[in-house]
N, C-alpha and C positions, 0 to 999 in steps of 0.2 A: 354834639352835632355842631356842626360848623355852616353859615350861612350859604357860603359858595359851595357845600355839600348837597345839595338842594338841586335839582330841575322838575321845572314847570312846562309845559306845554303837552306833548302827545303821551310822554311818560311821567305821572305826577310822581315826582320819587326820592328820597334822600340814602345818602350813601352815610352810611356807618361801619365805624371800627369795634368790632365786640369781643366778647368772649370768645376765645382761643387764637386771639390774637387774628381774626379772622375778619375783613370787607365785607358787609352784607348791604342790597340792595334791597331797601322797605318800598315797598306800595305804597301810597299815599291818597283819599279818596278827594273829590272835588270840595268836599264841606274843610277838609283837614287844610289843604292849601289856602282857603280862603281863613282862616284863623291864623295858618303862619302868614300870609302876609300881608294883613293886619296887624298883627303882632310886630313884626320888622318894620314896619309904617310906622307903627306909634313911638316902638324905640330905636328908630334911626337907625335898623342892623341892615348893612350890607355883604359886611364878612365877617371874621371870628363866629369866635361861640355863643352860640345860642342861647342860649342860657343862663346867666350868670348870678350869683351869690351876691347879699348887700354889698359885700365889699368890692364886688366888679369882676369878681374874679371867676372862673370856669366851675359852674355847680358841680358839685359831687357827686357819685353814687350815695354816699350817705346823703347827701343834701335833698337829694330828689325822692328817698325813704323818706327821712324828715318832714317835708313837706305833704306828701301823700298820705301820712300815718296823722298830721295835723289838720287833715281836710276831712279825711276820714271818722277822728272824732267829733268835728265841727258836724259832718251828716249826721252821724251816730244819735246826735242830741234830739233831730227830726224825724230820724228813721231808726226806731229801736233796735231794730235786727239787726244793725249794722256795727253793733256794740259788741257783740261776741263771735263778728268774723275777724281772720284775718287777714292785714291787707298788706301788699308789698309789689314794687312795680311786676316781679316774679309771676307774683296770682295774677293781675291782670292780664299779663303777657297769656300765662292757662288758659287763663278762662278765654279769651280773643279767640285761643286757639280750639277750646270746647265748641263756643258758639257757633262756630265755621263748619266744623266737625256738622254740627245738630241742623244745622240751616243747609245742608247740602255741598258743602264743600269737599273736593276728593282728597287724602291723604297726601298725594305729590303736591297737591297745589299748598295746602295748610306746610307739608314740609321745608315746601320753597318758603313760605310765608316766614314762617322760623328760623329758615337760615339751619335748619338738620342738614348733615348729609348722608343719616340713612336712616332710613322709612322707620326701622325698629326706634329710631330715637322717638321718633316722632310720635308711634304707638302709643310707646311707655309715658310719652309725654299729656298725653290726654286724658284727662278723667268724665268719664259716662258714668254717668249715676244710674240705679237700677231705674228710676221712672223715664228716661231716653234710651235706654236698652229695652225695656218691653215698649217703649213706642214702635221701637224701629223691627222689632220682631213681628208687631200687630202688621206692620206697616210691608215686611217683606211677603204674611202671610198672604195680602191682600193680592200682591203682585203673582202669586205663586199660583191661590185658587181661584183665580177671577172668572175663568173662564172653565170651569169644574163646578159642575150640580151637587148639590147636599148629597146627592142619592149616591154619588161614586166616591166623595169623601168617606161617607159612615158605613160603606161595606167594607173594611179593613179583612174580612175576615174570609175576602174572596179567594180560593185555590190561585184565582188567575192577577195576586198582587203585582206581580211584574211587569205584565202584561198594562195591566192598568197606571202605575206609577211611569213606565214610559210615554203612555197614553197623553200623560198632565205634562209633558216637555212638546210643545211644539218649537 
């Protein structure tokens, strides 16, 4: 990332060159701006890269692995669990995009988020674990019977099923 990649004001947001040789436009939240510019404040970045390596020079992908994989066993030491995940800027990117997923976020919006440009990527790209798949099923039933008496749920076994199963779509 490049400094003058960067706007601030109505659109918090920096532009980046990724994978497949491809521009994508990141979101950026209010807490995230106030850290980068901070950051550029303390080291004097107005333009160039972001980032840079002791030797000054434009960090790497491996560099930013490196880093995250040395922070991560630094945690590891305070938080046990954290000893036998794996970590990689990759998983974080997933998991961003699970959490979005679990908290209410629609697929097109999480797709934009990623820079997909089709839905199927985006699917495949999410992992739900079975304990946020029976949330979300507890969760759709809610929506489903809310307004359906016990007494018309447990007659399954009425002649007039179809009658009734239309009944529950208003």
């Amino acid at each position: 990332m490049n400094m003058e990649d960067f706007s601030f004001g109505k659109e918090n947001s920096v532009v980046i060159f990724g994978k497949g040789s491809k521009y994508r436009r990141i979101y950026l939240t209010k807490h995230t701006v106030k850290l980068i510019k901070e950051y550029s404040q303390k080291f004097n970045l107005e333009n160039g890269a972001m980032f840079k390596n002791r030797c000054g020079y434009r960090i790497s992908d491996s560099g930013i692995d490196y880093i995250l994989k040395k922070y991560a066993e630094t945690a590891s030491k305070k938080q046990k669990t954290l000893g036998n995940k794996k970590v990689s800027p990759h998983i974080l990117r997933r998991s961003k995009a699970t959490y979005m997923l679990l908290n209410g976020a629609s697929l097109p919006v999480i797709q934009r988020f990623l820079g997909h440009e089709s839905i199927q990527t985006t699917e495949g790209y999410l992992d739900i674990g079975s304990e946020a798949m029976i949330k979300a099923v507890e969760e759709a039933g809610k929506l489903i019977f809310k307004d359906t008496s016990e007494e018309m749920v447990s007659s399954w076994k009425d002649p007039d099923i179809l009658k009734r199963l239309k009944g529950m779509v208003k």
